[in-house]
N, C-alpha and C positions, 0 to 999 in steps of 0.2 A: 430442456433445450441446452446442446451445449456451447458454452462459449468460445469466439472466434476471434483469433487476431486481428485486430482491425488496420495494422498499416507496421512499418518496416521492413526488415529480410524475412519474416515470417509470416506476412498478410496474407488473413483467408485461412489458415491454419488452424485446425478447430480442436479444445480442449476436452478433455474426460470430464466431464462433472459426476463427483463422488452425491452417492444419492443418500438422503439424510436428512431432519430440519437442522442440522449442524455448520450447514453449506448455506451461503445466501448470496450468489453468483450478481455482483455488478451489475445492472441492468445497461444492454447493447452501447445505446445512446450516451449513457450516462459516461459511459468508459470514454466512446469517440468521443464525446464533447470534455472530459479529462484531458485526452491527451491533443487534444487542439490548442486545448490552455496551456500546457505544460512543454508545448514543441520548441518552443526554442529554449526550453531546458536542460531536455532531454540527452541531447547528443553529450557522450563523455561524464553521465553523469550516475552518483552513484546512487544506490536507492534503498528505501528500507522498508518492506512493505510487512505490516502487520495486521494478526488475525486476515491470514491470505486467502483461504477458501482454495476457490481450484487453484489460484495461482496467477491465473489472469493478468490482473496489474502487472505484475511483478514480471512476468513473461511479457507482457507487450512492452513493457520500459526495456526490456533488454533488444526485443525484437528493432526497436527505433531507435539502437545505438548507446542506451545507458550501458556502461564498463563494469559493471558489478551490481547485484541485485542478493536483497537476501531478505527472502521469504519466510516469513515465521507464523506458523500451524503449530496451533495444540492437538490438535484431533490427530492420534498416526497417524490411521489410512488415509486420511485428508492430505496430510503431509507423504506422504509413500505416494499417494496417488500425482501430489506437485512433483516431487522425485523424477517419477516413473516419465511426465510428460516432459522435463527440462532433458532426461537425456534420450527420450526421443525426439528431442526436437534440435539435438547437437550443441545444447546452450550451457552445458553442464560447467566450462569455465569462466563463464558468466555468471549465474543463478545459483547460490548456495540454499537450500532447506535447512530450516533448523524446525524438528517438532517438538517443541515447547511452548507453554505460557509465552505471551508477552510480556510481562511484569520479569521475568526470572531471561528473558532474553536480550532484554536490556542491560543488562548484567553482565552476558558472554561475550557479546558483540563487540567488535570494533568499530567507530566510527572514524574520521566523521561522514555524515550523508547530506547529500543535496537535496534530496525528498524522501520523507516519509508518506506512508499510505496508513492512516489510522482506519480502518473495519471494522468494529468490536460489532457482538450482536446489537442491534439497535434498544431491545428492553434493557441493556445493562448500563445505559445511561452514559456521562461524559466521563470520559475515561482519562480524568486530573491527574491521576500520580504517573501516567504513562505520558504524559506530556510532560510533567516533573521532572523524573526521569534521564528523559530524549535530552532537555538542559544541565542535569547534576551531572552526568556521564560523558558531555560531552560529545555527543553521539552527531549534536548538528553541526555543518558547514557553515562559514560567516552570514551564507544569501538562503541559508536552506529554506524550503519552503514543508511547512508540515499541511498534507489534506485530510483531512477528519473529513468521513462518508457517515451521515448520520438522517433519521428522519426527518422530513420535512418540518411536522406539525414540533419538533423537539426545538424548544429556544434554550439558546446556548448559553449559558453565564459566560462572564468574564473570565478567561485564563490567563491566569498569574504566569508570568516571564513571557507573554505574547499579546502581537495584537493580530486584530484582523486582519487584512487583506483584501475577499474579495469572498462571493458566497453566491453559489450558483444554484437554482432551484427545477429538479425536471420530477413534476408530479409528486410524487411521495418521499422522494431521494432528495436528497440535499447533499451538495458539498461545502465545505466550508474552508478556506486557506487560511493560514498563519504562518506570521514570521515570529521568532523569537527575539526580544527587545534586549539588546546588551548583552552581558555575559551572563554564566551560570551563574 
């Protein structure tokens, strides 16, 4: 099934899903109830979404008014295939692709962002150094809000330079919010 914008100038909009177990498409709900949470964020805001898949996130934050978005995909095709839909969807001054690692994208990138979108495959566990990172680099905004999409049944340790926030549970999906406490 492919994914569908769910609300701003691209609502109803429906995306390519590259086929592969490499891809693991946000589930519908989970996204709309994301950005219900994130609505009065969103407008003018910049965004940094990692381990993208189709792209999704990263498109619907642009679609409801985030100023810049940058989608990062290690898989090419995965990323060719985000490419392929941001300029056909006219957002291409919006929505930067980078196909690369996350760990090694953090490195190229400019911040700072107002939201992150952590995705990592759910078997590869809590991904510490990439929240690391996100603070040594300076990559987040004063209020930035980081989401880590992680499985349900997975309890989270403590993350050093954040706290929680707030942690939303739909069936198997978890999300989980964090702010970063203080400086790098």
């Amino acid at each position: 099934m492919s994914p569908k914008i769910t609300g701003g100038a691209l609502n109803s909009r429906k995306l390519r899903s590259p086929k592969g177990a490499h891809v693991r498409p946000t589930p519908g709900r989970v996204k709309e109830s994301l950005f219900s949470i994130l609505l009065p964020r969103i407008e003018g805001s910049r965004v940094l979404d990692l381990f993208a898949g189709t792209g999704a996130i990263g498109i619907e934050a642009a679609s409801r008014g985030a100023v810049r978005v940058v989608a990062v995909e290690a898989h090419r095709e995965t990323a060719a295939a985000i490419s392929e839909a941001v300029e056909g969807l006219g957002i291409g001054r919006v929505v930067t692709v980078m196909a690369t690692p996350a760990d090694r994208a953090l490195y190229r990138v400019e911040g700072p962002f107002d939201l992150v979108y952590l995705d990592p495959p759910y078997a590869s566990g809590v991904p510490l150094p990439l929240f690391a990172l996100l603070r040594e680099r300076g990559l987040l905004a004063d209020d930035a809000l980081v989401i880590y999409e992680h499985a349900a049944k997975t309890i989270l340790p403590e993350i050093p330079g954040y706290r929680s926030v707030r942690e939303e549970v739909y069936g198997d999906v978890a999300l989980a919010f964090f702010a970063a406490i203080g400086g790098p």
